[in-house]
C-alpha positions as a Markdown table, in Angstrom:
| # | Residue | x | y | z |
|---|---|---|---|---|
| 1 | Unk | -88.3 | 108.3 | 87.4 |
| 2 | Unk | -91.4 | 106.3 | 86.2 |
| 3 | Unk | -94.7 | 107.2 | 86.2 |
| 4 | Unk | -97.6 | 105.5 | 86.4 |
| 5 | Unk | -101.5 | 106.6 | 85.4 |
| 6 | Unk | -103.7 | 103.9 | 86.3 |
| 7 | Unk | -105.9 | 102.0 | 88.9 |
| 8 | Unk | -105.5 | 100.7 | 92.5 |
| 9 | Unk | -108.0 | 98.1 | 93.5 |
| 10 | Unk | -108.4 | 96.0 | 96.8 |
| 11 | Unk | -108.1 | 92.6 | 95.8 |
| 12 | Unk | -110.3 | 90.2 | 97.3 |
| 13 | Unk | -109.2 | 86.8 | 96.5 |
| 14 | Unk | -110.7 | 83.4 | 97.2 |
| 15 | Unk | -108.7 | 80.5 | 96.8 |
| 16 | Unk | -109.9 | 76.8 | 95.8 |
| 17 | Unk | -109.5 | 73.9 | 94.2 |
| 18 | Unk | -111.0 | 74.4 | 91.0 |
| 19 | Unk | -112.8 | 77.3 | 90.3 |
| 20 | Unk | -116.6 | 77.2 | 89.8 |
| 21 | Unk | -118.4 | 77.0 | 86.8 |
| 22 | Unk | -122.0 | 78.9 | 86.1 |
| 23 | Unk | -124.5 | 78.5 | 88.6 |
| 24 | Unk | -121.7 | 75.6 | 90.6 |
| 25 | Unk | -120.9 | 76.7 | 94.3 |
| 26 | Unk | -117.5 | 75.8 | 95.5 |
| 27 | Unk | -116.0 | 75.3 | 99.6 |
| 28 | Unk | -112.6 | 77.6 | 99.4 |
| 29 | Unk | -109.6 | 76.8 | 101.2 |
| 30 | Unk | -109.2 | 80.7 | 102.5 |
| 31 | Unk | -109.4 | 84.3 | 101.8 |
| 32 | Unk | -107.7 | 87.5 | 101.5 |
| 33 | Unk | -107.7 | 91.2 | 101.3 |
| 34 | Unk | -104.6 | 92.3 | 99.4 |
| 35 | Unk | -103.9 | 95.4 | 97.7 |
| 36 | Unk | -103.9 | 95.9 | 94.0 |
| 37 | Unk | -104.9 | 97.1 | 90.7 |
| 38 | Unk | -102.8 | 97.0 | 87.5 |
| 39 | Unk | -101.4 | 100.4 | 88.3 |
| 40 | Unk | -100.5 | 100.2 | 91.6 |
| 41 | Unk | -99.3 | 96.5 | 90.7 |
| 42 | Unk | -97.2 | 98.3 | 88.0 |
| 43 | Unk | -95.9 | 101.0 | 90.3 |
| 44 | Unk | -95.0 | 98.3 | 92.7 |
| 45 | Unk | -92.9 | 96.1 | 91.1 |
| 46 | Unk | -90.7 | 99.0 | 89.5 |
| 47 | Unk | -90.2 | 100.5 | 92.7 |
| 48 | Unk | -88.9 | 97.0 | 94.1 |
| 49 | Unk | -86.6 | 96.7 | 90.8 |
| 50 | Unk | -85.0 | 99.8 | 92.0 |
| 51 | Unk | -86.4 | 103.2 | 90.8 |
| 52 | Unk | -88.0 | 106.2 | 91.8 |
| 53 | Unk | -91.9 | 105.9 | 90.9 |
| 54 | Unk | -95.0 | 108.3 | 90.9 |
| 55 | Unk | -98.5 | 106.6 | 90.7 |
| 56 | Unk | -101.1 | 109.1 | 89.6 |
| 57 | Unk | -104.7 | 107.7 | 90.1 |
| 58 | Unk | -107.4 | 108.1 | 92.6 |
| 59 | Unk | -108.7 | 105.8 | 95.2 |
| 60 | Unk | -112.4 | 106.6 | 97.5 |
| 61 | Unk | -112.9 | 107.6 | 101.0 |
| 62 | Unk | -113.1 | 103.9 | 102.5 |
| 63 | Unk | -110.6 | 102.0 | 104.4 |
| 64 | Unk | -109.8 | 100.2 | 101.5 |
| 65 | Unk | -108.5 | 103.8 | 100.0 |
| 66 | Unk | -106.7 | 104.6 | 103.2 |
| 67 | Unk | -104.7 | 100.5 | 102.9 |
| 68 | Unk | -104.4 | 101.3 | 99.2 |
| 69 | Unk | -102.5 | 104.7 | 99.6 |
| 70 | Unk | -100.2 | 103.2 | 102.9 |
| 71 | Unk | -99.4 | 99.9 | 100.7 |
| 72 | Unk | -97.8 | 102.5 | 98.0 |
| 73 | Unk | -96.1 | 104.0 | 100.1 |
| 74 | Unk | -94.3 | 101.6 | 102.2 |
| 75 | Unk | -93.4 | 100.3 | 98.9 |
| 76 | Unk | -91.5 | 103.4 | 98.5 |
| 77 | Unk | -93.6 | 105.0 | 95.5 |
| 78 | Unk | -94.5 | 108.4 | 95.5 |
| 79 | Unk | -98.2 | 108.6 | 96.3 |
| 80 | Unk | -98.8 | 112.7 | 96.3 |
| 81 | Unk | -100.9 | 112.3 | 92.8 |
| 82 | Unk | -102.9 | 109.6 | 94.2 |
| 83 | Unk | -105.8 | 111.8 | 94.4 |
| 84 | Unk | -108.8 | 110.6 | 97.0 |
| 85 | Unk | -112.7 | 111.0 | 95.8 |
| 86 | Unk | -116.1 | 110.3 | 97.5 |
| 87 | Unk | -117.2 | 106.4 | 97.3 |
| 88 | Unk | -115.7 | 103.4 | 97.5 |
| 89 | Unk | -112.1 | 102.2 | 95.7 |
| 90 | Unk | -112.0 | 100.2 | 93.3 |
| 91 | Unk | -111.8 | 96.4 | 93.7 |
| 92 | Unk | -111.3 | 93.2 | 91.9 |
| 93 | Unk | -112.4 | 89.1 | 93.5 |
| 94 | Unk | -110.5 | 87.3 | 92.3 |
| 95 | Unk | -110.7 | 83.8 | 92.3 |
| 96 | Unk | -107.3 | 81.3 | 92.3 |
| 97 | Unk | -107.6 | 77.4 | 91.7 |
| 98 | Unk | -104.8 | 74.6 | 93.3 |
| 99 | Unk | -102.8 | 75.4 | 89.7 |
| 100 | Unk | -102.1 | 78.8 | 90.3 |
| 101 | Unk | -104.7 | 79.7 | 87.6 |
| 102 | Unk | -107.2 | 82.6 | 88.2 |
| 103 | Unk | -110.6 | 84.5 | 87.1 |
| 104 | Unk | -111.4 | 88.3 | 88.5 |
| 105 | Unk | -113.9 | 90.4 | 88.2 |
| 106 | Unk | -113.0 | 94.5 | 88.3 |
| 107 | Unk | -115.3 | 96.9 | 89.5 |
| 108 | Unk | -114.0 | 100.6 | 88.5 |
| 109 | Unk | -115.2 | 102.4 | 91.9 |
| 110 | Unk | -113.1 | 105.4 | 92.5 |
| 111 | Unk | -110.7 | 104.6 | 89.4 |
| 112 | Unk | -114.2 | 105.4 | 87.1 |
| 113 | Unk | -114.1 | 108.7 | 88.7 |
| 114 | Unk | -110.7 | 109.8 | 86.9 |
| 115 | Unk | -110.9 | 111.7 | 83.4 |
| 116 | Unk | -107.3 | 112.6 | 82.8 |
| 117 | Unk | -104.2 | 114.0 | 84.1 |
| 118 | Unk | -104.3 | 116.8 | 86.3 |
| 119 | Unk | -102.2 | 119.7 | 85.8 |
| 120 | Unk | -99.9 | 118.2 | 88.8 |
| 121 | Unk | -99.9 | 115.3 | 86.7 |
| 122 | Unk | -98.7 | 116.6 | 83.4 |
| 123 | Unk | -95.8 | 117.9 | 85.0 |
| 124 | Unk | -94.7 | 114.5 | 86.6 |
| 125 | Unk | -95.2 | 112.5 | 83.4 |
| 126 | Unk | -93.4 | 115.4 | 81.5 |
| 127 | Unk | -90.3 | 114.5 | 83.6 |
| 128 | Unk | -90.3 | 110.6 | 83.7 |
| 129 | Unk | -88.3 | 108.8 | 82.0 |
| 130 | Unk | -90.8 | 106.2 | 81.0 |
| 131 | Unk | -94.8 | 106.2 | 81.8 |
| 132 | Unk | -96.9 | 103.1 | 82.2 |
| 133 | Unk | -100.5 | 102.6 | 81.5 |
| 134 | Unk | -103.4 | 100.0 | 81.8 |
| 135 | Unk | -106.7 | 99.8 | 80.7 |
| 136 | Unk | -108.7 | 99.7 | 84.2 |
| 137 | Unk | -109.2 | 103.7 | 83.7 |
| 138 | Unk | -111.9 | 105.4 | 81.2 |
| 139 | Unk | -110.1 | 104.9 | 77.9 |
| 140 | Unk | -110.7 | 108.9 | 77.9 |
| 141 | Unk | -108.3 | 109.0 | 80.5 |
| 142 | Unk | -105.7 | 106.6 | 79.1 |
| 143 | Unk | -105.7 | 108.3 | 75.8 |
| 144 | Unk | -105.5 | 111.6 | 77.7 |
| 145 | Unk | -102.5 | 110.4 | 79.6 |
| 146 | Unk | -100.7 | 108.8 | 76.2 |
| 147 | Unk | -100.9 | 112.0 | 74.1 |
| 148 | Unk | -99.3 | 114.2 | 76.9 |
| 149 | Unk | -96.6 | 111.4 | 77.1 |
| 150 | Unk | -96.4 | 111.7 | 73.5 |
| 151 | Unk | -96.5 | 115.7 | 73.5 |
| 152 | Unk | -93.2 | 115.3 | 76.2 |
| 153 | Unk | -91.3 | 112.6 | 74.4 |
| 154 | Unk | -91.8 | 110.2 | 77.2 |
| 155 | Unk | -91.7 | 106.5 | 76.0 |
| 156 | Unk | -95.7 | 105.1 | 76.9 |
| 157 | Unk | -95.6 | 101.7 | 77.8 |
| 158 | Unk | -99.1 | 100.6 | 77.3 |
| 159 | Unk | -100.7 | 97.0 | 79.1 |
| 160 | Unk | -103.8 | 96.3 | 76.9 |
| 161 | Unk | -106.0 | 95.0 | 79.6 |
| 162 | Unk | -108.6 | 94.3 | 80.1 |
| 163 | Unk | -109.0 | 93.7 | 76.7 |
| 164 | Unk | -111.3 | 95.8 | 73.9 |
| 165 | Unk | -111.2 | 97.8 | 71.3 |
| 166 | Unk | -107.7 | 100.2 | 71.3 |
| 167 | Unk | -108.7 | 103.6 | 69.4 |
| 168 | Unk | -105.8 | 105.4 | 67.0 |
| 169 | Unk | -105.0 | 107.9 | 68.9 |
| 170 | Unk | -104.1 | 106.1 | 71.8 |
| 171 | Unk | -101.9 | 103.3 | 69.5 |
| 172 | Unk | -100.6 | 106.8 | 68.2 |
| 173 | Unk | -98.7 | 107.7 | 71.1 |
| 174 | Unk | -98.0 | 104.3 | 72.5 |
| 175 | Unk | -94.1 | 103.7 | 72.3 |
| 176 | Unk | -94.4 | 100.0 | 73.4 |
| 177 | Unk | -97.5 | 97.6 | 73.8 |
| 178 | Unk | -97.5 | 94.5 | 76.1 |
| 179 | Unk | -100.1 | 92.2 | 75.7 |
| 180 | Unk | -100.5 | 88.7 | 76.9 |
| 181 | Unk | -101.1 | 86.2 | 74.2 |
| 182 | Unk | -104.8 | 86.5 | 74.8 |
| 183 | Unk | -104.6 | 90.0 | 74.9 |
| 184 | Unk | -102.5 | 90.0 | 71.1 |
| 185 | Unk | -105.8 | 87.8 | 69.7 |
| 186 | Unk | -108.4 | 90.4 | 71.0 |
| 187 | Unk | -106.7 | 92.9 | 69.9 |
| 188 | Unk | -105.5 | 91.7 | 66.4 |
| 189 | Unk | -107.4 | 89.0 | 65.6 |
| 190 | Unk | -104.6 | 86.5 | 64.7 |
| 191 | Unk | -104.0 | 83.6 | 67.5 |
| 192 | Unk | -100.8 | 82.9 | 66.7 |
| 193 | Unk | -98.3 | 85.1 | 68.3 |
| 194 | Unk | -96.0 | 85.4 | 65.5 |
| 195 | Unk | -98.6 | 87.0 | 63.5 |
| 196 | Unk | -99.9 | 88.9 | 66.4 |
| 197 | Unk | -97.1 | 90.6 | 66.5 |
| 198 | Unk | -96.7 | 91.6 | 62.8 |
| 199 | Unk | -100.2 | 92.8 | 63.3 |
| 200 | Unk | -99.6 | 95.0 | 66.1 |
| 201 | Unk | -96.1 | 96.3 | 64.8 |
| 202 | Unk | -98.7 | 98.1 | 62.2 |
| 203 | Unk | -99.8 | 99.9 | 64.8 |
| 204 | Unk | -96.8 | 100.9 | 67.1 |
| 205 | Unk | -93.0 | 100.9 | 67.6 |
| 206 | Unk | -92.4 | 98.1 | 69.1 |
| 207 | Unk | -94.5 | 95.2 | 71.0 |
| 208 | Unk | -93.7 | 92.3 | 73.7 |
| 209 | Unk | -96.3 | 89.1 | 73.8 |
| 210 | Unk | -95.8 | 87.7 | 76.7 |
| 211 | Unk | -97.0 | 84.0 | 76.5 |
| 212 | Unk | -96.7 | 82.6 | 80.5 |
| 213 | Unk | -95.0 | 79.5 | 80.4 |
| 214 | Unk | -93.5 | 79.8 | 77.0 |
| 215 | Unk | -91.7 | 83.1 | 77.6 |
| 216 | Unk | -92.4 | 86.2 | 75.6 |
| 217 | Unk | -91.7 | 87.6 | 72.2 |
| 218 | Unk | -90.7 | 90.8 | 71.6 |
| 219 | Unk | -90.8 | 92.9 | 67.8 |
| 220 | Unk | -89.7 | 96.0 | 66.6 |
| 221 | Unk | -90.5 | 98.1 | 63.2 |
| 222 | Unk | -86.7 | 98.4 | 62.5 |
| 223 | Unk | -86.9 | 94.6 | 61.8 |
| 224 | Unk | -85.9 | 92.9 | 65.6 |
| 225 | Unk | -87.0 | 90.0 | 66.7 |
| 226 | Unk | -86.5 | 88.1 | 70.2 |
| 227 | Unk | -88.1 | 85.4 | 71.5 |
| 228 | Unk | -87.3 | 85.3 | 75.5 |
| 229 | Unk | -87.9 | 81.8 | 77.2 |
| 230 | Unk | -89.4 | 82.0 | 80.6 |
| 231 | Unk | -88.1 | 80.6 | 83.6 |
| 232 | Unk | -89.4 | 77.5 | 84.7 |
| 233 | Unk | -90.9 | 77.5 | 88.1 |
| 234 | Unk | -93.9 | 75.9 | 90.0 |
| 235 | Unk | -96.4 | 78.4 | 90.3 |
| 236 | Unk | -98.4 | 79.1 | 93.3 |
| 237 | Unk | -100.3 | 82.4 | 91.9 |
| 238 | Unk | -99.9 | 84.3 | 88.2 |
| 239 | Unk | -101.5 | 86.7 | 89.8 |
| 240 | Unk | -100.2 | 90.3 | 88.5 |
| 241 | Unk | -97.2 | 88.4 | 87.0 |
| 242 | Unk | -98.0 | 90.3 | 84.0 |
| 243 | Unk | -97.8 | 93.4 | 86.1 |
| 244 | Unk | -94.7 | 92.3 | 87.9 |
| 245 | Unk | -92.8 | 91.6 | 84.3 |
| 246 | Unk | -94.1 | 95.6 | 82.9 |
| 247 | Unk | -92.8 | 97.0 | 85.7 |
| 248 | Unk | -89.6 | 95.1 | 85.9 |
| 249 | Unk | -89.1 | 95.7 | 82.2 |
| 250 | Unk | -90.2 | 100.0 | 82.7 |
| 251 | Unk | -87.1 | 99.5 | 84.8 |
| 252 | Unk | -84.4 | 97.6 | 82.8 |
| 253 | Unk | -85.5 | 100.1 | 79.6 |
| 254 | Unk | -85.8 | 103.4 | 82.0 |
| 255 | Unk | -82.0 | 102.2 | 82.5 |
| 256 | Unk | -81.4 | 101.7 | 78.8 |
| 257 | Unk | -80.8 | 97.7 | 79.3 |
| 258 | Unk | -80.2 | 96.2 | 75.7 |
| 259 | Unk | -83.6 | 94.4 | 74.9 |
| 260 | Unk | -82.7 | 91.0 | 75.4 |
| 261 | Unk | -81.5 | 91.7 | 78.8 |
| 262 | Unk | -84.7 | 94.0 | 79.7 |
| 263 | Unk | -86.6 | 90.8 | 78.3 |
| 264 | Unk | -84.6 | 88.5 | 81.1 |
| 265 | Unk | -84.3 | 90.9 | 83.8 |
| 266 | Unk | -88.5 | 91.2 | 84.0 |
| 267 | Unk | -88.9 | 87.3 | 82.9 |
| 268 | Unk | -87.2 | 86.7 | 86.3 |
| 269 | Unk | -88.8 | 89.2 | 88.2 |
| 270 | Unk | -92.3 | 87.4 | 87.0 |
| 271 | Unk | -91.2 | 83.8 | 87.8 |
| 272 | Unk | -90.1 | 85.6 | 91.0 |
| 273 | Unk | -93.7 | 86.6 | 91.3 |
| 274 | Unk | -95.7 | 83.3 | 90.5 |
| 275 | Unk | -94.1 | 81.1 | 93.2 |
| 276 | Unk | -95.7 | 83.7 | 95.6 |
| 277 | Unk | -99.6 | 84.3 | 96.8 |
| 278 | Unk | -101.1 | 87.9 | 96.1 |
| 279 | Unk | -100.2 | 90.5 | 93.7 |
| 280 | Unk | -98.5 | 93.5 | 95.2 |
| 281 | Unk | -97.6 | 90.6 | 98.1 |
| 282 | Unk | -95.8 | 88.2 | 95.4 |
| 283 | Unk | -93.0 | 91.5 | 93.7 |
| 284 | Unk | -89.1 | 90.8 | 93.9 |
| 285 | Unk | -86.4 | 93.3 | 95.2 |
| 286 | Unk | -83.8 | 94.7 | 92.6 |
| 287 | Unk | -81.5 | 92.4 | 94.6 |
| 288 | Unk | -83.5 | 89.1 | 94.4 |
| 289 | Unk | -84.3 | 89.7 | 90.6 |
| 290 | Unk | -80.4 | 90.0 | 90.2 |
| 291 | Unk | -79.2 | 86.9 | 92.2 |
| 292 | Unk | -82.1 | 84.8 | 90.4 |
| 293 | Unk | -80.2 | 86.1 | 86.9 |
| 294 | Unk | -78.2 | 83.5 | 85.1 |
């Protein structure tokens, strides 16, 4: 079982040509609602590659917190720590351009209302055999969640994003980072990947870059190096194929895949994901991310 602490947002994307600059209005070509968030987009995908997953989070007392919670669950994950507060959920606009290409703008609602696990919660992550986390929570929260992974020898898979400032004792009991190549500069300061990596492989166990088009690269402390290529397909929407390929990987490593396979098996799952519109509307099945293998 996987768990994942994190956020669930309504997305409210806006799709156009090009998106618009400062002070430039734009005609768009349509609009949806869909439901997302990097944690539930997270809790998602892994539960379409195939295993069980908790989501632990909170959502408000709107209608978007009623789709949020029934979108979970359809998708088969375990929604009883999804916790519901006062307000409104979280939500993100997101804007998408002709070249799949997007911009979004987060705002926290009921996922600011969260300062660490529950007692409920501790227990789940305590028996997971892998926990994800994002940074769309207070980074209170996040570290809360990491050091009671930590304290229960639970791997901690740790999505860097949005992007700032990552303090020690999160990195501290982080098992594996995985930042986009944007991400890896924020974070380390270096903008080439290679020496992202080295720079973040002084801070934790291991570390995957994912760099869209160009694959991702993954790094160890023991000395391992990978470099995955993606596969190449037109996309429609990248959005949450970062999310998409973190679940997907959770998955192949919660089933003790060797790394280069996990690398493949979550590369396909995102190149699944891109040549679809949405987020939690664009995830494979465990079946089509294993005909789509080579």
């Amino acid at each position: 079982m996987i768990s994942v602490f994190g956020s669930a947002n309504m997305d409210l994307v806006a799709y156009v040509s090009e998106a618009p600059k400062r002070g430039e209005t734009v005609t768009g070509h349509r609009f949806r609602t869909i439901p997302g968030g990097k944690g539930a987009n997270q809790a998602i995908a892994a539960a379409r590659a195939g295993v069980e997953v908790a989501f632990l989070g909170a959502v408000g007392d709107d209608g978007f917190g009623a789709e949020l919670r029934a979108t979970l669950s359809e998708a088969g994950v375990d929604v009883r720590g999804l916790r519901q507060v006062r307000g409104p959920s979280g939500i993100a606009h997101i804007v998408v351009d002709d070249a799949g290409g997007n911009s979004i703008i987060v705002v926290p609602g009921a996922n600011g209302t969260v300062s660490g696990p529950s007692g409920d919660d501790l227990a789940v992550i305590a028996r997971s055999e892998a926990l994800l986390l994002q940074l769309e929570l207070p980074m209170a929260a996040v570290v809360a969640a990491a050091e009671a992974g930590q304290v229960a020898g639970v791997p901690v898979i740790l999505t860097p994003a949005p992007a700032q400032p990552l303090p020690d004792e999160l990195l501290d009991a982080v098992t594996l980072i995985v930042p986009n190549e944007h991400e890896a500069a924020a974070i380390t300061g270096a903008t080439a990947p290679d020496a992202a990596l080295d720079a973040l492989l002084e801070r934790v166990e291991e570390a995957v870059i994912t760099l869209g088009s160009e694959g991702a690269l993954y790094g160890s402390r023991s000395g391992e190096r990978l470099r995955v290529p993606a596969v190449e397909v037109k996309a429609v929407d990248t959005t949450a194929a970062g999310d998409t390929f973190v679940g997907a990987l959770a998955v192949a490593r919660a089933e003790r895949l060797p790394v280069a396979d996990a690398l493949r098996f979550a590369s396909a799952a995102a190149a699944l994901s891109v040549q679809r519109e949405g987020a939690s509307t664009s995830m494979p099945s465990r079946w089509e991310i294993e005909d789509s293998l080579p």
